[in-house]
C-alpha positions as CSV (number, residue, x, y, z in Angstrom):
1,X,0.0,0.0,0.0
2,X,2.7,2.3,1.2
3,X,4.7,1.9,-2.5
4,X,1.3,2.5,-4.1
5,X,1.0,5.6,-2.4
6,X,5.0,6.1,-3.6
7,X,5.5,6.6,0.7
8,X,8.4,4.5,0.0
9,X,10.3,4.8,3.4
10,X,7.3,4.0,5.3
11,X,7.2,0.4,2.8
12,X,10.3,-0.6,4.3
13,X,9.6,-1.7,8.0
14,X,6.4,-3.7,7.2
15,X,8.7,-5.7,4.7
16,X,11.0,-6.2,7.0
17,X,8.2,-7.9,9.2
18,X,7.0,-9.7,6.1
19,X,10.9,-11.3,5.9
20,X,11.1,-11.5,9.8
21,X,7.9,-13.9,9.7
22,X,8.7,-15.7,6.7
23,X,12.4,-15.6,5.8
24,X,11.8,-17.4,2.3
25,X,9.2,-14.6,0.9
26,X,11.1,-14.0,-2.0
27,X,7.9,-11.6,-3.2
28,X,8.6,-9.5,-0.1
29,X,12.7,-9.1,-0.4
30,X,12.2,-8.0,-4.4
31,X,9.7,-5.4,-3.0
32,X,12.1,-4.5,-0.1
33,X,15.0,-4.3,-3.2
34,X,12.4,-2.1,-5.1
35,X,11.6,-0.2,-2.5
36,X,15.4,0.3,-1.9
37,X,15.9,1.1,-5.1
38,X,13.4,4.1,-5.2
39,X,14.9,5.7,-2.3
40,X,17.9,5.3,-4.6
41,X,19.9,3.4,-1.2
42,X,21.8,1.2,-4.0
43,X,24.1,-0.7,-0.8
44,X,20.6,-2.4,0.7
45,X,19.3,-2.8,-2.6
46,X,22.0,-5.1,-3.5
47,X,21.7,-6.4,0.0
48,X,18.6,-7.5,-0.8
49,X,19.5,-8.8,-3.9
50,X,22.1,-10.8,-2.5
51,X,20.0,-12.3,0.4
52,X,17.6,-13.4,-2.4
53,X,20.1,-15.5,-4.3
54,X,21.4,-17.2,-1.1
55,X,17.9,-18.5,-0.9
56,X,17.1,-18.8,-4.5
57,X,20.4,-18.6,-6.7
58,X,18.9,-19.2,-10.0
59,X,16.1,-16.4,-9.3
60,X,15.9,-14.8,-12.7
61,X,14.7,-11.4,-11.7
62,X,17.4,-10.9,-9.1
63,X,20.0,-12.0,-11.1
64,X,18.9,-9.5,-13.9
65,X,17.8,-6.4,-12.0
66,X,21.7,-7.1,-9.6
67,X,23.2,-7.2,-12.4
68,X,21.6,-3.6,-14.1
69,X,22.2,-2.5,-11.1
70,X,26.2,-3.2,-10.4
71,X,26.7,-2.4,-14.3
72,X,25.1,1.3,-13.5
73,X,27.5,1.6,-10.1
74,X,31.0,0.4,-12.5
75,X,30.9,-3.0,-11.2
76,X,31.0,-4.2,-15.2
77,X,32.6,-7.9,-14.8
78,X,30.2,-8.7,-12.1
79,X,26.7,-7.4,-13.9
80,X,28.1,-9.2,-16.9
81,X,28.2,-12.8,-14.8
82,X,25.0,-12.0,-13.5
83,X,23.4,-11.2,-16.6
84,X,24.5,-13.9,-18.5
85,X,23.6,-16.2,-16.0
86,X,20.3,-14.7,-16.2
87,X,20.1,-15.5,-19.7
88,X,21.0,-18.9,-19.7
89,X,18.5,-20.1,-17.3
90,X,15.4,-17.4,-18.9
91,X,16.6,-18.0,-22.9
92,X,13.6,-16.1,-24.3
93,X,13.8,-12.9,-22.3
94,X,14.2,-10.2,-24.9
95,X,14.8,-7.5,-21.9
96,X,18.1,-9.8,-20.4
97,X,19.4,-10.5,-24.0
98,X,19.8,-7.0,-24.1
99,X,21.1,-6.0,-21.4
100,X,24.0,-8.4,-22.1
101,X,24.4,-6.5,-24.9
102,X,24.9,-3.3,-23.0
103,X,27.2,-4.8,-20.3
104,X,29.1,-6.0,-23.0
105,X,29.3,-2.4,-24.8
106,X,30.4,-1.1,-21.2
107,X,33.0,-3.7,-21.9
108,X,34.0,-2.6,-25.4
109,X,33.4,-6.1,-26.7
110,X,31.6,-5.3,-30.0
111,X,31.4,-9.1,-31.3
112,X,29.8,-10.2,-28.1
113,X,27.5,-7.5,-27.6
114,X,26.1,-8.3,-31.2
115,X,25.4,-11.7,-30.6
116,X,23.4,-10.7,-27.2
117,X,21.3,-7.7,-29.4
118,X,20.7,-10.7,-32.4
119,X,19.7,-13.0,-29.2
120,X,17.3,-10.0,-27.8
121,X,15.8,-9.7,-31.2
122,X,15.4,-13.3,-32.2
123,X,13.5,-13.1,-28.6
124,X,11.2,-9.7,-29.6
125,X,11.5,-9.4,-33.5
126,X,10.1,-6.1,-32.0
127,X,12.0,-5.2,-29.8
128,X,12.9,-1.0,-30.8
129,X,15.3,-0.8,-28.0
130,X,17.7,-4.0,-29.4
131,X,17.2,-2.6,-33.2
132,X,18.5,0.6,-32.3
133,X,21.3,-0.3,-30.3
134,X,22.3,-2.7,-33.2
135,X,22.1,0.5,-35.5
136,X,24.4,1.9,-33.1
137,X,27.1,-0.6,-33.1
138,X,27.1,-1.4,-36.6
139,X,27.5,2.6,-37.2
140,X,30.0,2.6,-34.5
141,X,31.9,-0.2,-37.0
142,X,31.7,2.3,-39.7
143,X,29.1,0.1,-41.1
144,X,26.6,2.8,-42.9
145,X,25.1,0.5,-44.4
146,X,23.8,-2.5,-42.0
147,X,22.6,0.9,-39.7
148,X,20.2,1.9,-42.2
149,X,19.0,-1.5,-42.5
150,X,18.4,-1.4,-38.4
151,X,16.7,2.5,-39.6
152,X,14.2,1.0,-41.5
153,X,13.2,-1.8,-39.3
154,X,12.9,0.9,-37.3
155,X,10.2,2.7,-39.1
156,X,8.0,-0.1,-39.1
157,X,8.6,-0.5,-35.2
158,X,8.8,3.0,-34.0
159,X,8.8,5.9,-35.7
160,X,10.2,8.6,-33.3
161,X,13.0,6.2,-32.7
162,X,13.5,5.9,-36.6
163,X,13.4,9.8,-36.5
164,X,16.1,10.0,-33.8
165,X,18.2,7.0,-35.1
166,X,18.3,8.7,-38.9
167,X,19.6,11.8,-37.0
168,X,23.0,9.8,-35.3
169,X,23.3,8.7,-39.0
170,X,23.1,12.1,-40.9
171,X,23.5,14.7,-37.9
């Protein structure tokens, strides 16, 4: 009630009782994460995170939303490992595929973070966010070519992304 009402610091205690009574809630420690998370205290978030995979270690949200969250803090090696292990255990998850693909661009390893944007968009053919960053990398490559392909793909998907995309490639 208290996070629907966005009284985010009041959330906190009644979770907290939630995990008291029932240590296992995993539904109650991503809530206390989330709630953690929007009072931007990024140390108990992953916390909270990491009490959740001593519990559950192959919990797919965790391991995804950890790993966003170390990647955004510098922590690149370890958001990689959790994000790929997120990916092999939830193979059809557009959103993780992704975000592989962006820990691995953090990581400058363009081969690898085109594999994880193909996987993203074999996932969602639809998927504006993987097409664009595609785009990027191939025009990033020098590839003019390939990111007008991802530019009109983009059309079809999205058309103010299209619109922003054909402005990277003819500024």
């Amino acid at each position: 009630y208290y996070k629907t009402l966005e009284q985010y610091q009041l959330a906190i205690d009644p979770l907290k009782q939630v995990i008291r009574i029932n240590g296992k809630n995993l539904r109650a420690r991503m809530e206390l994460a989330d709630t953690y998370g929007k009072l931007e205290r990024t140390d108990e978030q992953i916390d909270s995170f990491e009490a959740i995979l001593k519990i559950s270690p192959d919990h797919v949200p965790s391991l995804h939303q950890m790993g966003q969250l170390i990647g955004r803090i510098g922590r690149h090696d370890e958001a990689l490992n959790l994000l790929l292990k997120a990916s092999a255990l939830a193979p059809d998850n557009a959103q993780i595929h992704f975000d592989v693909g962006l820990a691995y661009r953090s990581k400058n390893l363009p081969e690898q973070e085109l594999q994880a944007y193909t996987r993203a968009i074999r996932a969602n053919p639809r998927m504006v966010t993987a097409h664009y960053h595609l785009g990027l990398l191939f025009l990033g490559q020098g590839n003019r070519k390939l990111a007008l392909q991802q530019y009109e793909v983009l059309k079809g998907l999205d058309i103010a992304a299209a619109e922003r995309f054909f402005k990277i490639i003819y500024p």
